[in-house]
N, C-alpha and C positions, 0 to 999 in steps of 0.2 A: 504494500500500500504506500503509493508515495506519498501519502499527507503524515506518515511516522516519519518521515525523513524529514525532521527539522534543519540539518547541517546540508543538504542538498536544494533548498528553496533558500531563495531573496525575494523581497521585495522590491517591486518595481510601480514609476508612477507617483502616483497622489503622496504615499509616506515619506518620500524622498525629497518633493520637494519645498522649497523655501518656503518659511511663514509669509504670509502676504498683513503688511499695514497701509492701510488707509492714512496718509497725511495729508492736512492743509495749512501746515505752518511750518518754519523753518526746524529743521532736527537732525540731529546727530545718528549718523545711520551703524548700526551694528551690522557684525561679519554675519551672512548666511538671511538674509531678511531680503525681501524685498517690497518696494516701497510703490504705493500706488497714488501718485499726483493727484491731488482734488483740486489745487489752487496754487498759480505760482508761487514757489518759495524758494530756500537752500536748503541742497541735500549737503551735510559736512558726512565728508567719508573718515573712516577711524585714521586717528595719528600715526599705529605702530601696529601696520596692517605686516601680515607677513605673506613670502610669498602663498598664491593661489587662493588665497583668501577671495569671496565673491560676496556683490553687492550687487541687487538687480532691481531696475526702476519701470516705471511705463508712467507715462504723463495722460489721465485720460481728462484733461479737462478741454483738447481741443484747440488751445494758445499756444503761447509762446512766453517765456521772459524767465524759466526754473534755472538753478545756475547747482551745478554741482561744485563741492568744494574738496579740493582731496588733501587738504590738512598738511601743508607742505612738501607734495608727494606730486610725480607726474603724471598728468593723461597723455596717452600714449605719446612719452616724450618730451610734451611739452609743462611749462610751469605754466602756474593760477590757474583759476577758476573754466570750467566748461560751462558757456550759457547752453541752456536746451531752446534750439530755434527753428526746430523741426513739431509741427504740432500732434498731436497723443507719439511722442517720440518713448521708443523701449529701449532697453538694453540691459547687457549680465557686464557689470566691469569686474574684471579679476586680476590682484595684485600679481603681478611678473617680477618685482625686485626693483632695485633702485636706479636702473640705465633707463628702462621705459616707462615704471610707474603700472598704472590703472591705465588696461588695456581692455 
């Protein structure tokens, strides 16, 4: 009977992935979460992210003007702020190390 084979089954799907939070104001985003735009704000990404660490957003309000903040850290590459100027804009950003940043 495969369902006694505990050690041969994983989960796949829904248990796996990221809690999803509803925000409308500016917030500090924790490792593994992702965030779902009601109104533009700042997403601050953690300080002392390590590599592969992931943070994932979708802006469903429609606009434009959300600004991601990576807390002294690159997007891919470059320093400051990412405005989101794409509207209901998604994305998974995951820490790659200190040459590229949030990628």
């Amino acid at each position: 009977d495969p369902s006694a084979d505990n050690a041969g089954w994983w989960l796949i799907g829904s248990p796996l992935a990221a809690p999803i939070v509803s925000i409308s104001g500016n917030t500090s985003a924790q490792i593994g979460m992702h965030y779902i735009f009601t109104a533009a704000l700042t997403l601050v990404l953690p300080a002392a992210p390590a590599v592969r660490d992931v943070v994932q957003f979708s802006d469903v309000t429609g606009g434009i003007g959300s600004v991601i903040e990576p807390s002294g850290a690159l997007i891919r590459g470059v320093a400051g702020a990412l405005l989101i100027d794409v509207p209901n804009a998604a994305a998974s950003l995951t820490y790659s190390g200190a040459a590229k940043g949030w990628v």
